[in-house]
C-alpha positions in Angstrom: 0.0 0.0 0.0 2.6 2.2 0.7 4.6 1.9 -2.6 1.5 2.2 -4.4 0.5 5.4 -2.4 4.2 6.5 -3.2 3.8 6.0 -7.0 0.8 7.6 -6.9 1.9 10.8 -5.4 4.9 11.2 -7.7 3.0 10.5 -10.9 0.5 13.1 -9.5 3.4 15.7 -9.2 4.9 14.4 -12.3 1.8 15.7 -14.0 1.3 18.9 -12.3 4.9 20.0 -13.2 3.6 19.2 -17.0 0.8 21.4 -16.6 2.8 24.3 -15.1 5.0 23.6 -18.1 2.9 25.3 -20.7 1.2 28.7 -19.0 -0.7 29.6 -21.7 -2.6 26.5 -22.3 -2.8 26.7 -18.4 -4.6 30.0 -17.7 -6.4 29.6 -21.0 -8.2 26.1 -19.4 -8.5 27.9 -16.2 -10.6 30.9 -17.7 -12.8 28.8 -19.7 -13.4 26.9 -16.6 -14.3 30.2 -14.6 -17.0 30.8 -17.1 -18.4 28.1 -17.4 -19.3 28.1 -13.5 -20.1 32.1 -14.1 -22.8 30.6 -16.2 -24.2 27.8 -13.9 -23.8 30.2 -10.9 -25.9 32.7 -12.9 -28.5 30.4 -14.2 -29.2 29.6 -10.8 -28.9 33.7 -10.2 -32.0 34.2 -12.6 -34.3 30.9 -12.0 -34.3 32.2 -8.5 -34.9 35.9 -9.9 -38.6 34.3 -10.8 -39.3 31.8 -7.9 -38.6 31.8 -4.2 -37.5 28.0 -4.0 -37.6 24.8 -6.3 -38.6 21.6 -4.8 -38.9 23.4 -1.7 -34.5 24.3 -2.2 -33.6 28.1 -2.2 -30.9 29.9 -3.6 -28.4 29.3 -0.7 -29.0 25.5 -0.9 -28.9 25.7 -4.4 -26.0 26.8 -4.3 -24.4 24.2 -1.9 -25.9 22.0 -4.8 -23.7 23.0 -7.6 -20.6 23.6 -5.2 -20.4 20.4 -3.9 -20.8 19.0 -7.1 -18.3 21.0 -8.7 -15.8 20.6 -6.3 -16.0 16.8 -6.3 -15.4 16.9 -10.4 -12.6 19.5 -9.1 -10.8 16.9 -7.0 -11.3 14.3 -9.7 -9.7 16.1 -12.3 -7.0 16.8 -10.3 -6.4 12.6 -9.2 -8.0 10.7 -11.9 -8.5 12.5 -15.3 -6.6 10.1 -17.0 -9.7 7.3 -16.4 -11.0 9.2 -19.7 -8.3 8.0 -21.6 -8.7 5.0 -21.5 -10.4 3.4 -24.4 -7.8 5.1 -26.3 -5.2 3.1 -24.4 -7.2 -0.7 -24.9 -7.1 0.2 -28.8 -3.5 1.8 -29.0 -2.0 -1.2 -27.0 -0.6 1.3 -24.6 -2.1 -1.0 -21.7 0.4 -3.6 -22.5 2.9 -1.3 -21.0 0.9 -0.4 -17.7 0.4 -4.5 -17.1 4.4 -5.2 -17.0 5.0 -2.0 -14.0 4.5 -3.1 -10.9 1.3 -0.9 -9.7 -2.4 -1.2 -10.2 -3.7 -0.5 -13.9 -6.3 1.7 -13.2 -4.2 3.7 -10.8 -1.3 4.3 -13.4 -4.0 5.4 -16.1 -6.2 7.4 -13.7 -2.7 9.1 -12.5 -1.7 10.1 -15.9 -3.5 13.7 -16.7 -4.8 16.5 -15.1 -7.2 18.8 -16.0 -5.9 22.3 -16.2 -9.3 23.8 -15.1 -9.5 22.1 -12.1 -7.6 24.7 -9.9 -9.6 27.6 -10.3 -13.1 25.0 -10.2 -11.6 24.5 -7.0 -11.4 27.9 -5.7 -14.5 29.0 -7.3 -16.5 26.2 -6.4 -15.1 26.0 -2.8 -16.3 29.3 -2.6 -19.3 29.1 -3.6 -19.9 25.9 -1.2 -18.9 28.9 1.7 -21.8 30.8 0.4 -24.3 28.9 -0.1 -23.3 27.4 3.7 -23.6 30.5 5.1 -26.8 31.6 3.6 -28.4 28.3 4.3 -27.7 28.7 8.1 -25.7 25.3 8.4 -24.7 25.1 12.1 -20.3 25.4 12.1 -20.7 22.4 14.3 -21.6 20.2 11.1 -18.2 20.6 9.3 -17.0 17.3 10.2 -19.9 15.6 8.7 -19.2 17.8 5.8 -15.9 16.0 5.1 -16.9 13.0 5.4 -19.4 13.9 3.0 -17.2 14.7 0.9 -14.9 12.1 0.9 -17.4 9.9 -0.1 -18.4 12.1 -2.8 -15.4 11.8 -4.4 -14.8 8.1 -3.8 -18.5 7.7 -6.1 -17.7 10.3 -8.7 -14.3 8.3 -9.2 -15.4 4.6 -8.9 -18.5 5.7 -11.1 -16.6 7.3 -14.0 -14.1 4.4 -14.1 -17.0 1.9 -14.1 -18.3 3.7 -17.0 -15.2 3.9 -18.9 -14.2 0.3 -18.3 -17.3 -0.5 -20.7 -14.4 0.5 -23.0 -13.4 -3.2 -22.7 -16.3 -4.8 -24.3 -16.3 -1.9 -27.2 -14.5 -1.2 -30.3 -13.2 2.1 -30.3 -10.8 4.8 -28.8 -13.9 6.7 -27.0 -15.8 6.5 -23.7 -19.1 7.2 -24.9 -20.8 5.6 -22.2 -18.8 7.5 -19.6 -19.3 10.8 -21.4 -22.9 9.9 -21.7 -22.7 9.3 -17.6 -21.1 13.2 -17.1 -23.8 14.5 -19.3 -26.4 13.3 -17.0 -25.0 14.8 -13.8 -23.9 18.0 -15.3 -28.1 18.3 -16.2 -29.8 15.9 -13.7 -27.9 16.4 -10.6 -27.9 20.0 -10.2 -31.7 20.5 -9.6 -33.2 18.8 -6.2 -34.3 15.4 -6.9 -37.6 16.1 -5.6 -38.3 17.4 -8.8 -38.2 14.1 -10.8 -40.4 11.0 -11.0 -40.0 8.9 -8.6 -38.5 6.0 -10.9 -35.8 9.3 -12.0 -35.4 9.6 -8.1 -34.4 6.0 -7.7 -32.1 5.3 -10.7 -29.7 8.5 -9.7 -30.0 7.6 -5.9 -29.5 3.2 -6.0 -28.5 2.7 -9.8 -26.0 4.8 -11.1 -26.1 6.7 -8.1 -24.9 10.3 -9.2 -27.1 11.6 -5.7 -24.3 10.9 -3.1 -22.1 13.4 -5.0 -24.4 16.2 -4.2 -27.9 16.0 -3.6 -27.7 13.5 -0.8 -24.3 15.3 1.1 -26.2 18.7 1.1 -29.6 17.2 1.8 -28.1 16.5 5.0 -26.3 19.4 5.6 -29.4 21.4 5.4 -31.9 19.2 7.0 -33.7 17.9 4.2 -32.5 14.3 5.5 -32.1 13.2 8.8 -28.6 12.5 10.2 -29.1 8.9 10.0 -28.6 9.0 6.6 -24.7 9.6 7.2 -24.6 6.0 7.3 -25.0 5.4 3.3 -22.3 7.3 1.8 -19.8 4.9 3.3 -21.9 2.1 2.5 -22.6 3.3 -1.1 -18.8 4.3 -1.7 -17.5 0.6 -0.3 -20.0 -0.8 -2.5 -18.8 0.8 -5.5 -15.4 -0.1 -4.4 -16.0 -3.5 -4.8 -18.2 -3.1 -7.9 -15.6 -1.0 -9.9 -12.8 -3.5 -8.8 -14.7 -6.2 -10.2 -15.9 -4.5 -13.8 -11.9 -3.4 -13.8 -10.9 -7.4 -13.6 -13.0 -8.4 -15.8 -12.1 -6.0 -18.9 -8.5 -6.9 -17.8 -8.6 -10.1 -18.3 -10.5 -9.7 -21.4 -8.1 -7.3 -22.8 -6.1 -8.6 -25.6 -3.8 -5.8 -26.5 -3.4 -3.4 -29.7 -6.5 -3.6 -32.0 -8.8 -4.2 -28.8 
């Protein structure tokens, strides 16, 4: 564990002193990232222009909405872009090469790229978690049940994404287009309340591909909308999909069969 931790770390700084490389391409990413949460934070600036609440959410817990979100792509981007590549990798061959090093698969190729908006999604998204916390009126005393909210955020963007892209495996071709497909859906789904679905909606983003623990269910209970016995499921959910994503990631492994998929 600790070697793998270790090689982790320094392909993680390996990649960051690549970014830092090339500026311009740097604060290029990093201002088209800005906008694009200038434009989700004022969407949410003029639906709430023209309604008090939606599903019975205000702005402030809106707001919580798309920052914890955002800030769990943030840390994602930072430790696992690289998942995305991977269908490129099955049909290049490249995977050949990651089998023969001595660390996990996944973790080299997850590793290997970081996305150069993620710094200033974290600041700006960070921030507007602070906000939203503030105007919401969560009690200071919750911040510990905050990060561990988080952390298991995180831990079910990652293992969901790399479930998704392991689908790569049983399809021809250097995309991820079931894992782009996945992003899509949170991006739109996840950054309204659930309450505001069918039920059968409700369900599929909370126990299927379960997109809710990111955001909805973390700031649910933050706020109040869920009871504090609900702290229990993230944990669960994010051990669960642990296992799962460990098992999909075997079995495309061992059906792998090098250049030409």
């Amino acid at each position: 564990m600790r070697h793998t931790a270790s090689s982790y770390l320094r392909q993680i700084g390996a990649q960051i002193r690549a970014v830092t490389e090339y500026p311009a391409d740097f604060w290029t990413m990093a201002v088209t990232g800005v906008l694009n949460l200038a434009v989700q934070v004022g969407f949410i600036g003029v639906l709430f222009a023209s309604i008090r609440s939606l599903g019975g959410w205000g702005f402030h817990a809106m707001l919580m909405l798309t920052g914890f979100m955002v800030l769990a792509d943030a840390v994602t981007e930072v430790g696992w872009e690289g998942i995305w590549s991977l269908g490129n990798r099955i049909v290049s061959g490249d995977i050949d090469y990651r089998i023969t090093r001595p660390m996990p698969v996944m973790m080299q190729i997850g590793a290997s790229a970081i996305g150069m908006q993620a710094a200033t999604k974290l600041i700006v998204s960070a921030t507007m978690l602070a906000i939203g916390w503030s105007g919401a009126g969560v009690a200071a005393a919750m911040v510990p049940a905050a990060l561990l909210l988080f952390a298991c955020a995180v831990v079910v963007q990652v293992a969901v994404f790399t479930s998704l892209c392991c689908v790569a495996f049983w399809m021809k071709g250097p995309g991820v287009p079931i894992a782009f497909l996945g992003s899509t859906v949170q991006e739109e789904a996840t950054r309204f309340p659930l309450q505001i679905y069918p039920k059968a909606v409700r369900a599929a983003l909370t126990w299927v591909v379960p997109f809710a623990f990111v955001n909805f269910v973390p700031v649910s209970v933050l706020t109040g909308e869920l009871p504090l016995w609900w702290l229990a499921f993230p944990p669960l959910m994010a051990a669960a999909l642990i296992a799962v994503t460990t098992l999909i990631a075997r079995a495309g492994l061992a059906r792998y069969e090098s250049a030409g998929h």
